[in-house]
LUMGU-964500 format. One record per atom (N, C-alpha, C): atom name; z, y negated, x; residue number from 1; residue in three letters. Coordinates in steps of 0.2 Angstrom, whole numbers, plus 2048, in hexadecimal, padded with zeros to 3 digits. Layout:
<nodes>
NODE atom  pz  py  px seq type
NODE   CA   Z   Y   X NUM  ala
...
</nodes>
This chain:
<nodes>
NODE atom  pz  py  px seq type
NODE    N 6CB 16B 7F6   1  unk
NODE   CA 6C7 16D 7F1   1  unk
NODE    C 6CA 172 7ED   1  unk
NODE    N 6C9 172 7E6   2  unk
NODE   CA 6CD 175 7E2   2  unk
NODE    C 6C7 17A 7E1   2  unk
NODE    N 6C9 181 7E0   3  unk
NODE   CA 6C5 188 7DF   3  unk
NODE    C 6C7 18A 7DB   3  unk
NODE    N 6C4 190 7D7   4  unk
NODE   CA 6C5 196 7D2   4  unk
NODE    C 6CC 19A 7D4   4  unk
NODE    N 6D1 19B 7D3   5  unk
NODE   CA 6D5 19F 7D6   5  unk
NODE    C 6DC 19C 7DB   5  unk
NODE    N 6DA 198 7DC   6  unk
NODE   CA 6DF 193 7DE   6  unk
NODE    C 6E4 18F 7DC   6  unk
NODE    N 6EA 18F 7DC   7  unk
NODE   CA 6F1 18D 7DB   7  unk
NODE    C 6F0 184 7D8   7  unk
NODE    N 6F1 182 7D3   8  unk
NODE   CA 6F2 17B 7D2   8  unk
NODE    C 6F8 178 7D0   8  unk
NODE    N 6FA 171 7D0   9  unk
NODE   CA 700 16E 7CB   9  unk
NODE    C 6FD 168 7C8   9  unk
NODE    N 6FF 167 7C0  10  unk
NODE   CA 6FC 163 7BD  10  unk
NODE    C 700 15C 7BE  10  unk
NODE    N 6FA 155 7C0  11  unk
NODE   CA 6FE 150 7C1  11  unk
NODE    C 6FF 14D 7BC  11  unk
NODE    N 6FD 14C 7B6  12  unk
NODE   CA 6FD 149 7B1  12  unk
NODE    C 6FD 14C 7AB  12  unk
NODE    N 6FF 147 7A4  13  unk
NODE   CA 6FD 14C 79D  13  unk
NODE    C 703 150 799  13  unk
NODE    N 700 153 794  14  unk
NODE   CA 705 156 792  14  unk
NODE    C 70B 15F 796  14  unk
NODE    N 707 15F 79A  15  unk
NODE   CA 707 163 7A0  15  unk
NODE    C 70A 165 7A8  15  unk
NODE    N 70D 15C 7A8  16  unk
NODE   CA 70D 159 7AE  16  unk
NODE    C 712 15C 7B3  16  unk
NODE    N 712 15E 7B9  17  unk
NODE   CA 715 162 7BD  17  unk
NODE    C 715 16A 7BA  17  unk
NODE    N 713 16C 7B6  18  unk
NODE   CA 710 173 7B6  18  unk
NODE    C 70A 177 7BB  18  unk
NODE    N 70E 17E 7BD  19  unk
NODE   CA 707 17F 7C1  19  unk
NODE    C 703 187 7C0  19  unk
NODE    N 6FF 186 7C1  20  unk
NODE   CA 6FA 18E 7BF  20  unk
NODE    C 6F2 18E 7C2  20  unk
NODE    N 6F1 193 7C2  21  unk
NODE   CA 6E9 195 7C7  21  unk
NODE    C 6E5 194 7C1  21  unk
NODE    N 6E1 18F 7C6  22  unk
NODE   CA 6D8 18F 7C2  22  unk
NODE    C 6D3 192 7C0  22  unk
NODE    N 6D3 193 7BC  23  unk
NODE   CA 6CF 19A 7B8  23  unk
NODE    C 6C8 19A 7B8  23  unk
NODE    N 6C5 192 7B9  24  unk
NODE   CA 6BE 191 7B5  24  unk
NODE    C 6BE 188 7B9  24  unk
NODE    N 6B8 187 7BB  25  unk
NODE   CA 6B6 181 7BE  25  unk
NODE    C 6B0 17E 7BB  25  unk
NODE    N 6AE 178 7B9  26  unk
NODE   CA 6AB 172 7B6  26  unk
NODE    C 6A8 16F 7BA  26  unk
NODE    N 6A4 170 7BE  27  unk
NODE   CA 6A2 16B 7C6  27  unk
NODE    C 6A1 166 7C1  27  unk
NODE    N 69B 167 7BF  28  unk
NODE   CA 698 160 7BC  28  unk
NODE    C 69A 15A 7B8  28  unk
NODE    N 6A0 15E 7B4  29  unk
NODE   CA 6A3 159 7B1  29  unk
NODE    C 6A9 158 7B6  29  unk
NODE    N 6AD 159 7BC  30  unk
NODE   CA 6B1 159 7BE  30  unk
NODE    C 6BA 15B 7BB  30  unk
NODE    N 6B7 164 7B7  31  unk
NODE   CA 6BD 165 7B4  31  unk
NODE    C 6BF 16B 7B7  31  unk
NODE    N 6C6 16F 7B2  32  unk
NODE   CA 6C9 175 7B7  32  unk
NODE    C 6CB 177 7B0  32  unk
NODE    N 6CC 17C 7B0  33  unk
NODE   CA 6D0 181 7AB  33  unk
NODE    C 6D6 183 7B0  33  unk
NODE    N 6DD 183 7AC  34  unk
NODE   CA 6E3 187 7B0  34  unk
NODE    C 6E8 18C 7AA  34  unk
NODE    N 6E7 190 7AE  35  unk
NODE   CA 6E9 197 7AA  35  unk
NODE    C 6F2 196 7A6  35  unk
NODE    N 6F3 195 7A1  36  unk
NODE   CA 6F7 192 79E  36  unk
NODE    C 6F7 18A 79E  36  unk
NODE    N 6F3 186 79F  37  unk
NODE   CA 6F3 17F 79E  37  unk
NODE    C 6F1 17C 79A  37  unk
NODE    N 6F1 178 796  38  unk
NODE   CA 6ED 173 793  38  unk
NODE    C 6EC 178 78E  38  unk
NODE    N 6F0 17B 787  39  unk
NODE   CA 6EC 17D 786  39  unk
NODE    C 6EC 17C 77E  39  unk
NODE    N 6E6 17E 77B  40  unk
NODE   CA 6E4 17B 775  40  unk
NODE    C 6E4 182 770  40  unk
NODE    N 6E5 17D 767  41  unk
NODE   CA 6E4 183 764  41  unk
NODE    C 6DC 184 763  41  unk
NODE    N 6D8 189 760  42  unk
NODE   CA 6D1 18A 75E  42  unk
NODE    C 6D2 18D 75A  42  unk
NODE    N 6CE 189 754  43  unk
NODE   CA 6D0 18E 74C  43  unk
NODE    C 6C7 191 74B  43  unk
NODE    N 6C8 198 74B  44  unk
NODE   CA 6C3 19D 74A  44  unk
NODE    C 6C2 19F 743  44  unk
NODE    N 6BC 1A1 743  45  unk
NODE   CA 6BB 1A4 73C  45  unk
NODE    C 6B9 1A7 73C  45  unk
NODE    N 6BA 1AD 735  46  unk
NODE   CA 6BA 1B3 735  46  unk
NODE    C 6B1 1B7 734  46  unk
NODE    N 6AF 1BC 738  47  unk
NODE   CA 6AB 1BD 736  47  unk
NODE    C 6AA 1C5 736  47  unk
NODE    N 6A4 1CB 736  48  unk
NODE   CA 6A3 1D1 735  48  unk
NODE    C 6A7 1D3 73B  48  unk
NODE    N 6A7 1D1 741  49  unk
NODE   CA 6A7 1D3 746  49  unk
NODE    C 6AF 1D3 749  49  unk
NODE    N 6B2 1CA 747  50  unk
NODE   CA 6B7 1CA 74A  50  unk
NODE    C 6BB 1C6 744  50  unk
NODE    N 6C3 1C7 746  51  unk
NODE   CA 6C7 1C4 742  51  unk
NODE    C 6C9 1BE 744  51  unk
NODE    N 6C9 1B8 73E  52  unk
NODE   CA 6CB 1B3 742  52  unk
NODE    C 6D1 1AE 742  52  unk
NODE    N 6D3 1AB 741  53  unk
NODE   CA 6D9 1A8 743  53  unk
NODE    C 6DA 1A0 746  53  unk
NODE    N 6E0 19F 749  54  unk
NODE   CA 6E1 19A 74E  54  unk
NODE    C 6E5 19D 754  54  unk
NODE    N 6E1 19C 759  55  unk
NODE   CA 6E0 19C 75F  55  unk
NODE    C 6E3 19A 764  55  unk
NODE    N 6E8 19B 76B  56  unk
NODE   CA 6E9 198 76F  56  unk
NODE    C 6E2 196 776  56  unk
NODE    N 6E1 192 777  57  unk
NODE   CA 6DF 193 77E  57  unk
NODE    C 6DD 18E 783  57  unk
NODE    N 6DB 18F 789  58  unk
NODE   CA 6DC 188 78F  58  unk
NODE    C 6D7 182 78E  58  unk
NODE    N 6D9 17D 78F  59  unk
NODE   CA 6D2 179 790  59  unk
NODE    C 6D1 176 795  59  unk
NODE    N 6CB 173 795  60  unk
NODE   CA 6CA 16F 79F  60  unk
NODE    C 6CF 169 79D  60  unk
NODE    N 6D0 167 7A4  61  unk
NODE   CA 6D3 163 7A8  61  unk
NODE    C 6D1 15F 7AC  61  unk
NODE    N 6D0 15A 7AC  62  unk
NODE   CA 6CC 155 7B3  62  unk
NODE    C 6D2 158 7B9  62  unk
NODE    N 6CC 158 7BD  63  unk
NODE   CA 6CC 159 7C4  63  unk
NODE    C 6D3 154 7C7  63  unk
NODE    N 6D0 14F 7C6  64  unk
NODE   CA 6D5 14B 7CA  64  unk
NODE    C 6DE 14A 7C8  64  unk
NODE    N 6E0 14E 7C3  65  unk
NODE   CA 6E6 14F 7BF  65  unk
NODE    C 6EA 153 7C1  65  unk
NODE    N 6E6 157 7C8  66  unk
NODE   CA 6E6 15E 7C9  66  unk
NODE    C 6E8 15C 7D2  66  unk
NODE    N 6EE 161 7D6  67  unk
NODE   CA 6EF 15F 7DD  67  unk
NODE    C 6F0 167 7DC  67  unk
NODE    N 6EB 16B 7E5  68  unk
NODE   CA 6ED 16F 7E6  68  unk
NODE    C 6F5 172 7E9  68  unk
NODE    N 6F7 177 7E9  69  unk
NODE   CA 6FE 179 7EB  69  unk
NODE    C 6FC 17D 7F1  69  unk
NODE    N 6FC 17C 7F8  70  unk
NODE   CA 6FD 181 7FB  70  unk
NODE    C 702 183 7FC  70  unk
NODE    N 702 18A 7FB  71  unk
NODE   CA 706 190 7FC  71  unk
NODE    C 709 192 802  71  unk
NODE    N 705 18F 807  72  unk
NODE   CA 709 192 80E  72  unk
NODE    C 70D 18F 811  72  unk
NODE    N 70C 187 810  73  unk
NODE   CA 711 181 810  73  unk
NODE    C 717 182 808  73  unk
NODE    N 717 185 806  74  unk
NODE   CA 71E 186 801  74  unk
NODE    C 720 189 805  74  unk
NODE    N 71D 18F 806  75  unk
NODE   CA 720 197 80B  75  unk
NODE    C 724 193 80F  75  unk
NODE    N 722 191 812  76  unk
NODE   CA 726 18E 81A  76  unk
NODE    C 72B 18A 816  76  unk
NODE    N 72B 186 814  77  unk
NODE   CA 730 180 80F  77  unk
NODE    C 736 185 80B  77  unk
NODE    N 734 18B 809  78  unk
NODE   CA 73B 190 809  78  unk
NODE    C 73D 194 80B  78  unk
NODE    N 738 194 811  79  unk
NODE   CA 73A 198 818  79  unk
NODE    C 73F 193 81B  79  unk
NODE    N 73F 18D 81B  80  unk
NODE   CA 743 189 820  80  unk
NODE    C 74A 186 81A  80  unk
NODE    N 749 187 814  81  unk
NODE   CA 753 187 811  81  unk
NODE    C 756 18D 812  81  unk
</nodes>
């Protein structure tokens, strides 16, 4: 089960074999935010308050694109070369 916080690597996309933690979870629709992945531009507009521009930032990703990484099983894997 993939969680908020948790280590990912992307299986597919422009993406692929990339990995980073999950920032933001989409139960509903079956998607994930990954902290540097997928990411898009968002063109803002200027208003009293804020300046605007174009933007980086992440977008969701289906779930199923997405294989957890555990961490403990690496560890050991370069504890043993």
């Amino acid at each position: 089960m993939i969680k908020k916080g948790l280590k990912v690597r992307v299986l597919t996309g422009k993406d692929k074999k990339k990995e980073g933690e999950v920032i933001e979870i989409d139960r509903a629709n079956n998607r994930a935010k990954v902290k540097e992945i997928n990411m898009v531009k968002k063109h803002v507009k200027t208003t009293k308050e804020k300046k605007g521009g174009i933007f980086s930032k992440e977008s969701f990703i289906h779930i199923s694109n997405l294989i957890l990484i555990d961490e403990k099983a690496a560890k050991k894997k370069e504890a043993k070369k």
